[in-house]
N, C-alpha and C positions, 0 to 999 in steps of 0.2 A: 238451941234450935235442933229437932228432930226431922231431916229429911224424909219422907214415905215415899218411894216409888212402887206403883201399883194400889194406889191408894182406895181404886174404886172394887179392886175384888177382895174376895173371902178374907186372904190373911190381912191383905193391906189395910183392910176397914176397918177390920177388929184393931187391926194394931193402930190406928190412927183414934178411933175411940177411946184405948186405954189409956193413952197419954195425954189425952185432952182433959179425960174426966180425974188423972192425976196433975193436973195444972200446970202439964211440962207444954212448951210453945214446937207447933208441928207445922211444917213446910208440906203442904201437900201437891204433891207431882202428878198432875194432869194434863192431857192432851184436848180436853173438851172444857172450854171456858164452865160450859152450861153445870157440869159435875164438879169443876172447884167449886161454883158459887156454895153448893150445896155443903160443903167444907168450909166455905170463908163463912156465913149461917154460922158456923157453928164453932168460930174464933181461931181456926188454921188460917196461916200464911197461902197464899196459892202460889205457886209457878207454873205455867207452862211450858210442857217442855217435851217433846219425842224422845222414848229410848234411843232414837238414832240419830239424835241432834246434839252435837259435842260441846256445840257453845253455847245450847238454850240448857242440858245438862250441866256443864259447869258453872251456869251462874244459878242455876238453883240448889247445886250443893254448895258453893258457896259459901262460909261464916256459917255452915252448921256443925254442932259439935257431934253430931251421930249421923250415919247416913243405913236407912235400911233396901238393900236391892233385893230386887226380884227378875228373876230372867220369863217376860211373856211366856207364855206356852206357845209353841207352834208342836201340834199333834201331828201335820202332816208335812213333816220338811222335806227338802229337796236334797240328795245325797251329799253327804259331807258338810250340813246343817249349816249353808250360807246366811241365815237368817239370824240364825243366832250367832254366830260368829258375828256378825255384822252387829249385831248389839252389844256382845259383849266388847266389840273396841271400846264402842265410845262409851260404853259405864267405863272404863278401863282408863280411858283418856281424859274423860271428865273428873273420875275422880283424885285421877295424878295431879290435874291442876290443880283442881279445888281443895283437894288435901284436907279434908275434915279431920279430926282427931281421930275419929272410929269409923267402923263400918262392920255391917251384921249383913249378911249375903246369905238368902234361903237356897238352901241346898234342897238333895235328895236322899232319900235311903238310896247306895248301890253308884255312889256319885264316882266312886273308886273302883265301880269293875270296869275291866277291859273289855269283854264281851261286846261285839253291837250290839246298842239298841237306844230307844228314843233317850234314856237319859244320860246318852254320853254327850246331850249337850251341857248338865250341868257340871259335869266334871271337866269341861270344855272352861266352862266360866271360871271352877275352883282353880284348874292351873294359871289362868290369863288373869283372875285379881289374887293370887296368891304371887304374883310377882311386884303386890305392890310397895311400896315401904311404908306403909301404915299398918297399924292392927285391924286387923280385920279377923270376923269370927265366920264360921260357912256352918250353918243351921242347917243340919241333915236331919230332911222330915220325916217321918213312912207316909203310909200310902193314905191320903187324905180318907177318911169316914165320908164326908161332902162329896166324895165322887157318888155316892149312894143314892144324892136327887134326881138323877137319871134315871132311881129305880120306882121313886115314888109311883107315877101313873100307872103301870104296870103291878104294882104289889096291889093296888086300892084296887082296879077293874078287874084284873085278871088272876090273880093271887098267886103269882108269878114275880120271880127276877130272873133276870139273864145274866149267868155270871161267865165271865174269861179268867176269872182266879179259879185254878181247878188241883188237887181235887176239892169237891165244896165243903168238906171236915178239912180241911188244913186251913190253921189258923195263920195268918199274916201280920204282920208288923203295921198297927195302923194308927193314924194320931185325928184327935179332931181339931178345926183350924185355930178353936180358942185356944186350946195347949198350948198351938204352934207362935198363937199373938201375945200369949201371958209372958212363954219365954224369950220370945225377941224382944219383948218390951223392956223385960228383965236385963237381957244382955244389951242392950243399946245403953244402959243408962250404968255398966262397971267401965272399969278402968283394965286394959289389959295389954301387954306390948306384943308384936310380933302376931302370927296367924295360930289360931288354932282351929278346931274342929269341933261342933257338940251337936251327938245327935241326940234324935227325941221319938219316941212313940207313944203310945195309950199306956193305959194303965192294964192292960191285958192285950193279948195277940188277939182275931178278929180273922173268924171265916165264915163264907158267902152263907152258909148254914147259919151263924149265929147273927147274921143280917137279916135272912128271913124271921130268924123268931124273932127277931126287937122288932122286926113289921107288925106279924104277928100278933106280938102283945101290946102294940100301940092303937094297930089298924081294929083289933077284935074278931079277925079274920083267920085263917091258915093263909100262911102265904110262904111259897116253896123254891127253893133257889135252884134253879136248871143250869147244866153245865151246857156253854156254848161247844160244839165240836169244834178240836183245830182244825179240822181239814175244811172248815165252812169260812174260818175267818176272814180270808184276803178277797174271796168274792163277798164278802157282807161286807167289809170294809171300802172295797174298790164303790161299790153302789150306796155305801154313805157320801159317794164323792172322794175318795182318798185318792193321792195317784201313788205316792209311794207307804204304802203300809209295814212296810218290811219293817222299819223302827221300833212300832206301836206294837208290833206282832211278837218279836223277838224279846221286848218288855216286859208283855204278859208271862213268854216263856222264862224270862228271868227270875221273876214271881215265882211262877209256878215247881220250877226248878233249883228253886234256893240260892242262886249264885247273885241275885238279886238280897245285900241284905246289909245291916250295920259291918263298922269296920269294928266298933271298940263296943262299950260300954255304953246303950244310950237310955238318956234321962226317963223317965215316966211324966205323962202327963195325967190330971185327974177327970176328965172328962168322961162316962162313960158312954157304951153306946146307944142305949135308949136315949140319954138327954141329949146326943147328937143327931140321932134319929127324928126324934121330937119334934127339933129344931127344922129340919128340914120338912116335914109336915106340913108345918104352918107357912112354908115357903109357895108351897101348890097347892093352891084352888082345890077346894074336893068338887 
């Protein structure tokens, strides 16, 4: 049995798809009856269970021989990331009981720098399940392609993106989610003792420039990738609603700054960016 937590977004789905349609048995970890059904449909196990619920967590890993976590995103945390701290116990706790044989925990690129910024929550999670005594592998991603549907509506009307990756010729470390779901599926289902680390990105680097033209050449349009000012962010942020931006800000500069990046050697994935581009098209309504 394959535990999935996060089952209902981008990586969780894909990677609950791959396993089903490879005939391995999936425990799908949901919080909305109404979303398991849609998974029991389609021959997964359901549990319901809250990331922050230790004993609805432990009995849904439970007798599985794989478990795949994911730490929610929270973009807008409260200083010293009580939120995810608070998740990461009880994955922490739940999975001491339950003790599956394995576990695959989605990391980040940068999950290792000191620096502040929003992803010191997953390095948060890397030292709190790397004290576990089971194998567990931490799946360090780059920076999702899929954050790019944000830019759809904008490239189609306006032939415009707004980029915070700057400058827009620097290429970036980026993966798209199927890479991200081919290799956890991959790594969920080897034998390995103790913890290790694997990261992964595209099969080429990936800047806000070479975003526009896979628009570009999908849309039939010119479509031009603008540099956000930093000096504009924390007011555009604070009036999306943020209270503390400071994380998300310091991220972008992580990025942009290269101190944001692999520790080692990481994998290639084969997805390129037109067919991730594509993909997300057909997501929004023209």
């Amino acid at each position: 049995m394959y535990a999935i937590t996060g089952i209902t977004g981008q990586v969780g789905s894909a990677l609950g798809t791959q396993l089903l349609a490879a005939g391995l048995p999936v425990r799908a970890l949901v919080r909305d009856a109404a979303k398991g059904a849609a998974w029991a449909a389609r021959g997964a196990e359901v549990a319901l269970a809250d990331v922050n619920d230790v004993a609805a967590l432990t009995r849904a890993f439970s007798g599985a021989e794989a478990v795949f976590v994911l730490l929610p995103p929270t973009f807008d945390p409260t200083e010293g990331f009580p939120e995810a701290r608070r998740t990461i116990t009880a994955l922490r706790e739940a999975l001491a009981a339950a003790r599956p044989a394995r576990v695959v925990v989605l990391s980040t690129i940068g999950a290792q720098a000191t620096q502040p910024n929003l992803l010191n929550q997953l390095g948060i999670m890397e030292r709190e399940l790397g004290t576990l005594d089971l194998p567990v592998t931490f799946l360090r991603a780059g920076w999702f392609i899929e954050n790019s549907l944000w830019d759809v509506a904008s490239a189609r009307t306006t032939g415009t993106i707004a980029s915070y990756l700057q400058p827009l010729d620097r290429p970036v470390a980026m993966v798209a989610c199927a890479d991200i779901s081919a290799l956890a599926a991959e790594l969920l289902q080897q034998a390995w003792s103790g913890h290790r680390i694997v990261e992964l990105e595209g099969p080429v680097r990936i800047s806000p420039d070479d975003i526009a033209a896979s628009f570009t050449r999908l849309l039939g349009r010119q479509v031009r990738a603008q540099a956000v000012p930093r000096e504009t962010w924390a007011e555009l942020f604070t009036a999306q609603g943020m209270k503390n931006p400071a994380p998300r800000m310091q991220m972008l500069d992580g990025f942009n700054q290269g101190w944001i990046e692999f520790e080692g050697q990481p994998r290639k994935g084969t997805t390129r960016l037109d067919t991730a581009i594509a993909g997300l098209l057909t997501r929004v309504p023209a």
